[in-house]
C-alpha positions as CSV (number, residue, x, y, z in Angstrom):
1,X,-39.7,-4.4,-8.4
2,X,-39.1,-6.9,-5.8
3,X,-37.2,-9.3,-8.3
4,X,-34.9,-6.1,-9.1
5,X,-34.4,-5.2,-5.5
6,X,-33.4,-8.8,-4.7
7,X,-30.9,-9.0,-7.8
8,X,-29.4,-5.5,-6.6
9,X,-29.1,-7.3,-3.3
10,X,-27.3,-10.3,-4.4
11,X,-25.1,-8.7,-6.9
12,X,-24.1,-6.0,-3.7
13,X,-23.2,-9.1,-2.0
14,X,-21.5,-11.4,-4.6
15,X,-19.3,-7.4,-5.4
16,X,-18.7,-7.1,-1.9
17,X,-17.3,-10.5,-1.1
18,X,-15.1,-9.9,-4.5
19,X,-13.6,-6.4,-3.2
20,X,-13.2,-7.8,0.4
21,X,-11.2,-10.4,-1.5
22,X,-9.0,-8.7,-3.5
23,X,-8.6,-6.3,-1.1
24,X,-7.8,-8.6,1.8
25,X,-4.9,-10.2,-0.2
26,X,-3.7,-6.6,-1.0
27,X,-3.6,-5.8,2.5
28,X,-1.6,-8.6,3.5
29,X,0.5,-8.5,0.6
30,X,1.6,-4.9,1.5
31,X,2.2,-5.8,5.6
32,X,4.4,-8.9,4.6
33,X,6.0,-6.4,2.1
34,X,6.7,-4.1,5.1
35,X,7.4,-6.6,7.7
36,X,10.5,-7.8,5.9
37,X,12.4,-4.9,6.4
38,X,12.7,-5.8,10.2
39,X,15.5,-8.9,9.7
40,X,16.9,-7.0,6.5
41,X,20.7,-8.6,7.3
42,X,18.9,-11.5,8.3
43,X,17.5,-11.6,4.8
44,X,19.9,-10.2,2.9
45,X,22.8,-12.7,4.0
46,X,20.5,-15.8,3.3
47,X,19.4,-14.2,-0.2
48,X,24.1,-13.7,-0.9
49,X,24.2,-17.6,0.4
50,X,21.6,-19.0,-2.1
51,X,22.6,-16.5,-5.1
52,X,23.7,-19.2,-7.4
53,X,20.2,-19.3,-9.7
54,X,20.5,-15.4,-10.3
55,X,22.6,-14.1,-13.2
56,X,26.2,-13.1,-12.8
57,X,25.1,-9.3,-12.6
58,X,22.6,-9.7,-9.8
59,X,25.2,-12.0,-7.5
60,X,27.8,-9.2,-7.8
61,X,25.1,-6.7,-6.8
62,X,24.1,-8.8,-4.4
63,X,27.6,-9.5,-3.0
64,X,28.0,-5.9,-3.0
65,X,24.8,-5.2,-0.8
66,X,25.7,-8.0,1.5
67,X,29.1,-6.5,2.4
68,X,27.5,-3.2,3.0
69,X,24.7,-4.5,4.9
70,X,27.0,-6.4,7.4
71,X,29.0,-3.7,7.7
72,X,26.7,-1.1,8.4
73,X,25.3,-4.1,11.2
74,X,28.7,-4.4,12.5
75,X,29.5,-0.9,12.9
76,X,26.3,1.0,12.5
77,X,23.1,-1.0,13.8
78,X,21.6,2.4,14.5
79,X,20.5,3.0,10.7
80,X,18.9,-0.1,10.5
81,X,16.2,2.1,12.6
82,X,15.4,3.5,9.2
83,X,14.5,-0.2,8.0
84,X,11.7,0.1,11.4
85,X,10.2,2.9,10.2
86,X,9.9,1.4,6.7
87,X,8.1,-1.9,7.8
88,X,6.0,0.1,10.1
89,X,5.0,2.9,7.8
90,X,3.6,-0.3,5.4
91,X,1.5,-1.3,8.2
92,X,0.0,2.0,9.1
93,X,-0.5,2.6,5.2
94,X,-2.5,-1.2,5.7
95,X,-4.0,-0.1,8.2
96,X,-6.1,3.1,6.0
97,X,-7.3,-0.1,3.9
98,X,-9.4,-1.2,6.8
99,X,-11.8,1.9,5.9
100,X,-12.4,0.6,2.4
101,X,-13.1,-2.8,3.8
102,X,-15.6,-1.2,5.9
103,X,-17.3,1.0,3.6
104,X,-16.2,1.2,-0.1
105,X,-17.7,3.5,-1.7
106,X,-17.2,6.1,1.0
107,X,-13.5,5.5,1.3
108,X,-12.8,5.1,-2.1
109,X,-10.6,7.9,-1.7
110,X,-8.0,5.7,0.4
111,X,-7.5,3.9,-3.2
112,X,-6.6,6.8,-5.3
113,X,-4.1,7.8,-2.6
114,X,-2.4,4.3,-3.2
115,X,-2.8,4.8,-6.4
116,X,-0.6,7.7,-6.3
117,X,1.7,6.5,-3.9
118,X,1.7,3.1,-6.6
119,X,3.0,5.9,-9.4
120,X,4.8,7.8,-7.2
121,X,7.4,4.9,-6.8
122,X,8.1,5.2,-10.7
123,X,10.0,8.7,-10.4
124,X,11.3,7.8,-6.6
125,X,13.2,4.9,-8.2
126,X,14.9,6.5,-11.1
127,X,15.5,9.4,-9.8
128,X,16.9,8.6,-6.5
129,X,18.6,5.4,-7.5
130,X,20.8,7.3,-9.8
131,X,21.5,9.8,-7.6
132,X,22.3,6.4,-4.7
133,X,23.7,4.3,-7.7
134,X,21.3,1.6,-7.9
135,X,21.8,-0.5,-11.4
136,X,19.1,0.2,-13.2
137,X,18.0,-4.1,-13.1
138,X,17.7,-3.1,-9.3
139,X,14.8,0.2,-10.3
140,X,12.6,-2.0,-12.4
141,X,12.3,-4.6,-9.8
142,X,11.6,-1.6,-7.1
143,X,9.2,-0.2,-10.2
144,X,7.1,-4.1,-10.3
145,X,5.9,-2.9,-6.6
146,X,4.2,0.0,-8.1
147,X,2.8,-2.0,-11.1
148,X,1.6,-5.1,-9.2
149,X,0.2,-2.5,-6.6
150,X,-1.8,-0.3,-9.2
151,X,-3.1,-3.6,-10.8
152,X,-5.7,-4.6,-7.9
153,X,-6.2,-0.6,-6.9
154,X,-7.6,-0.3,-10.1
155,X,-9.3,-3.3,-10.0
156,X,-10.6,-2.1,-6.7
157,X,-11.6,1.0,-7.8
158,X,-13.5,-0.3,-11.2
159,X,-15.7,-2.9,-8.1
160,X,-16.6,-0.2,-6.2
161,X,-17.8,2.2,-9.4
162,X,-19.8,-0.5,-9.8
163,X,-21.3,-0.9,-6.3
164,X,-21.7,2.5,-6.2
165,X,-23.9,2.3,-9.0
166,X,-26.2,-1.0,-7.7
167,X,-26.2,0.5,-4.4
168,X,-27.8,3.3,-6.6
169,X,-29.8,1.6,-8.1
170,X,-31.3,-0.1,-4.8
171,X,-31.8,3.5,-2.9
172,X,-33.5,4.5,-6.5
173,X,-35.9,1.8,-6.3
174,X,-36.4,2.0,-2.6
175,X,-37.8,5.7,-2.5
176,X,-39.9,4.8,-5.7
């Protein structure tokens, strides 16, 4: 029993450092994805300058962007406030991650939320961007955020069914 508490105990760890891992890079993948909607002229005017590797399509979407953006800067910096609230509500959603860090298998919940919210971006980007007139090139790329975020949440999720279960297994053995 000793040999098969001490393999639950090392198998909890190596899981743990996995999920703190993969989670970690997560994290900061969706504050950096937040964070650059601050300088979104900034950003938008170097993307139009260095254009010439993208396909004809995507430059005259882009040069299309770019003249909107500056002239909503110009005359309009006020609704760039709603850029703000974009990078800040990725941090605050970051910020619910810090639970499943913490504990796992108690906040799994926090996963299946993104999950959701992962899926949720599917509908949001082909509904409104026909209603807003996005090309449809434009959606997919806004739909790869929801795919390349489900990927590790489900990855995260499939670690911590299986902490759950050594953890489990440990508090089995322990009152035995």
């Amino acid at each position: 029993m000793v040999f098969s508490d001490e393999f639950c105990r090392l198998a909890e760890e190596k899981l743990l450092r996995r999920i703190h891992f993969v989670l970690g890079v997560f994290v900061v993948l969706l504050v950096l994805s937040g964070v650059t909607a601050f300088p979104v002229q900034t950003e938008i005017n170097f993307l139009a300058a260095h254009s010439e590797w993208l396909p004809a399509f995507t430059q005259e979407w882009l040069q299309r962007v770019t003249i909107a953006v500056n002239e909503t800067g110009a005359k309009h910096q006020f609704l760039f406030y709603g850029c703000d609230w974009l990078a800040f509500a990725h941090i605050v959603i970051a910020l619910f991650f810090i639970g499943v860090y913490r504990q796992p298998v108690q906040n799994a919940w926090v996963l299946r939320v993104g999950m959701i919210a992962c899926i949720g971006i599917f509908p949001l980007a082909f509904i409104a961007g026909e209603v807003r007139g996005i090309p449809v090139f434009w959606r997919l790329i806004d739909c790869s955020f929801g795919l390349f975020g489900l990927l590790p949440l489900l990855l995260l999720e499939r670690m911590i069914k299986k902490l759950q279960r050594i953890q489990s297994k440990r508090n089995d053995a322990a009152v035995s």
